[in-house]
Residue, then its C-alpha position, 0 to 999 in steps of 0.5 A: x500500500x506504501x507503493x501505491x502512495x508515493x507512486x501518486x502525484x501531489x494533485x492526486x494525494x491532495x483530491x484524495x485528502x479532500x475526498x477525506x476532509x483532510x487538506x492544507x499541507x503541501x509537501x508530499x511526504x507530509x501528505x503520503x503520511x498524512x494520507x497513511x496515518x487516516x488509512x491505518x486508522x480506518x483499518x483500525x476502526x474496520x478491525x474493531x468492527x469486525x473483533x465487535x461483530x466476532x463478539x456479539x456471534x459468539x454472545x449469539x452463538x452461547x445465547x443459542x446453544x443455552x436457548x437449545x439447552x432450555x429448550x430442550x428442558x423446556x420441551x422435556x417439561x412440556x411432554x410431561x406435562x401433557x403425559x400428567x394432563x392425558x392421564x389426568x383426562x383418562x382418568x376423568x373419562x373413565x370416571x365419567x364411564x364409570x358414572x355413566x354405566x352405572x346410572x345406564x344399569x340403575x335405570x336399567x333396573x328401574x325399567x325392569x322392576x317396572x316390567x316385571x310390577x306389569x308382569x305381574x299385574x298381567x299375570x294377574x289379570x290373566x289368572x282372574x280372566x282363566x277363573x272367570x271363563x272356568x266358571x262361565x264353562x262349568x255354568x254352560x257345562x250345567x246347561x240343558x242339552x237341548x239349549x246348549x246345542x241351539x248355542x253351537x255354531x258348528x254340528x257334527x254330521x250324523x252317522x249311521x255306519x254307511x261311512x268309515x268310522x275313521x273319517x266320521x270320527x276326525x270330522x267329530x274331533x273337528x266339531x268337538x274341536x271347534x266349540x271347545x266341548x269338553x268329554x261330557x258334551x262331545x258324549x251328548x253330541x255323539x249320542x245325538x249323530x246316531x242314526x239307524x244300526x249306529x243307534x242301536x249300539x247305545x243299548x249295549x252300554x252299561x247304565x253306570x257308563x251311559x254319560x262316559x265318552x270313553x266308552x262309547x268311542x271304544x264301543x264304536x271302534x268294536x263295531x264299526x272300527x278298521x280293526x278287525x278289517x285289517x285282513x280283509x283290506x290287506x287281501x284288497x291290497x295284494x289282489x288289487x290291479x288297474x280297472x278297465x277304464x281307470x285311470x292311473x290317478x285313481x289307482x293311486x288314490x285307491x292304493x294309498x288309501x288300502x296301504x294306510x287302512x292295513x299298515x295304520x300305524x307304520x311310518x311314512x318311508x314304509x308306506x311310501x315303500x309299500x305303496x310303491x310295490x302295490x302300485x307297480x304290481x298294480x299298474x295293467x300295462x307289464x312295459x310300464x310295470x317294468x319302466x317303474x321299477x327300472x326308475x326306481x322311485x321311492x315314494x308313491x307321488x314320484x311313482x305317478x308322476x314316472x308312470x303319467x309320463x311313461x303313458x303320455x310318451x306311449x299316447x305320443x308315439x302311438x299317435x305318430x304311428x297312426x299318422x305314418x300308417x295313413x300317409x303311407x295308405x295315402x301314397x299307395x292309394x296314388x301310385x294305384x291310381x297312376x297306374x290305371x291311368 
């Protein structure tokens, strides 16, 4: 820099003071001095400055590194204190859980003792009611036949021995069933349906059972129940074939029935078994007996249904037959005719 000084003029030197406030001497080396003394002041005023700004960076730097090291503190804090406050707020919500669960099953048991006074009051109300229609039943039960029966909606037919007893006495049950009788009424009832032979059976009943239903259905089982006709109907059953004329619907019905009159008491994958048999045995065309059993089918319906198909083929084909036999008729009626002309 010393070089550079006395390398300028005296002009020079003088504009550069001026520029700096510093004027007024002539000699050059008094101004290159001059000159050096205010640069070397302006260095050392540069060098404060920096050492300044280097003091207040490090004064910054401890003040960050001890705001890191309180803030890390500070955080740590923080986090426990909102651990402290989530297990504070856990608690109360558990507490309130609590609370609010217990007030749910008092009132819940409030609601149900209240339930059960109604039960209870209902029960009682259904016991006064069942009391009230006993005695209404034992008055109406006291009633003359005569103006008893006026009161029933629903008479049984009459029975003279012509129909099966069987289906005379589920009818009977049906009626019984419906004007609610008890077995003292439904004894006056079946009295009064007898008609004819069926009336005369009441003679044969004991004077100190005349008002005992039991007994007069027994008596009526005796004599016109299936019992005793049990071999007859299993003689109709192996000896029964298709009619003339019938129909393979109605010789179903008629099998079922027979199968149901003989084995009474038999479960239904018996009957099904039993009426298979019959049925087949029964059928008159021997082509369809075979084309069932070959089908195997194991309950009557399935059967009768195999067999109506079977018959309807057989009218279809027989019915193609036909129209082929008067087509070929009708051709060699034409190819005579052709040749005589």
């Amino acid at each position: 820099m010393s070089k550079v000084l006395k390398d300028l003029t005296v002009p020079e030197l003088k504009a550069e003071l001026s520029k700096r406030g510093l004027s007024g001497i002539e000699v050059k080396t008094e101004l290159v001095k001059r000159f050096q003394e205010y640069l070397e002041q302006q260095n050392e005023a540069k060098v404060e400055e920096v050492n300044s700004n280097v003091a207040l960076s490090n004064m910054v730097s401890i003040l960050l590194a001890k705001f890191k090291e309180n803030k890390n503190d500070v955080l740590k804090q923080l986090e426990a204190q909102r651990s402290d406050q989530k297990l504070e707020q856990q608690n109360v919500l558990k507490q309130l859980e609590t609370h609010r669960t217990e007030e749910k099953i008092k009132t819940v048991d409030e609601r149900v003792e209240k339930q059960n006074a109604r039960f209870e009051k209902i029960d009682e109300q259904i016991e006064t009611i069942t009391n009230e229609l006993e005695k209404v039943r034992k008055m109406k039960a006291r009633e003359p036949s005569g103006e008893c029966s006026r009161k029933r909606e629903v008479n049984p037919p009459s029975f003279d021995g012509q129909i099966p007893w069987s289906i005379y006495k589920k009818q009977f049950e049906a009626a019984a069933l419906t004007n609610g009788w008890d077995d003292h009424e439904k004894y006056i009832a079946l009295t009064l349906a007898l008609r004819g032979s069926a009336a005369e059976l009441l003679q044969t009943i004991p004077a100190d059972k005349s008002d005992d239903f039991t007994v007069l259905v027994n008596a009526m089982e005796q004599w016109f129940g299936d019992s005793h006709m049990i071999e007859v109907f299993r003689v109709q059953l192996n000896n029964r074939t298709q009619k003339r004329g019938e129909t393979l619907q109605q010789l179903q019905a008629d099998i079922e029935r027979l199968v149901h009159l003989v084995y009474p008491t038999a479960g239904n994958e018996i009957i099904n078994k039993l009426a298979v048999e019959a049925f087949v045995r029964a059928v008159g065309d021997i082509y369809l007996q075979r084309a069932i059993r070959t089908a195997g089918k194991r309950t009557l319906p399935e059967a009768l249904a195999f067999a109506l198909t079977m018959e309807a083929a057989e009218q279809a084909s027989q019915n193609v037959n036909r129209v082929r036999k008067i087509e070929v008729q009708e051709c060699s009626c034409q190819k005579a005719t052709v040749q005589r002309s």
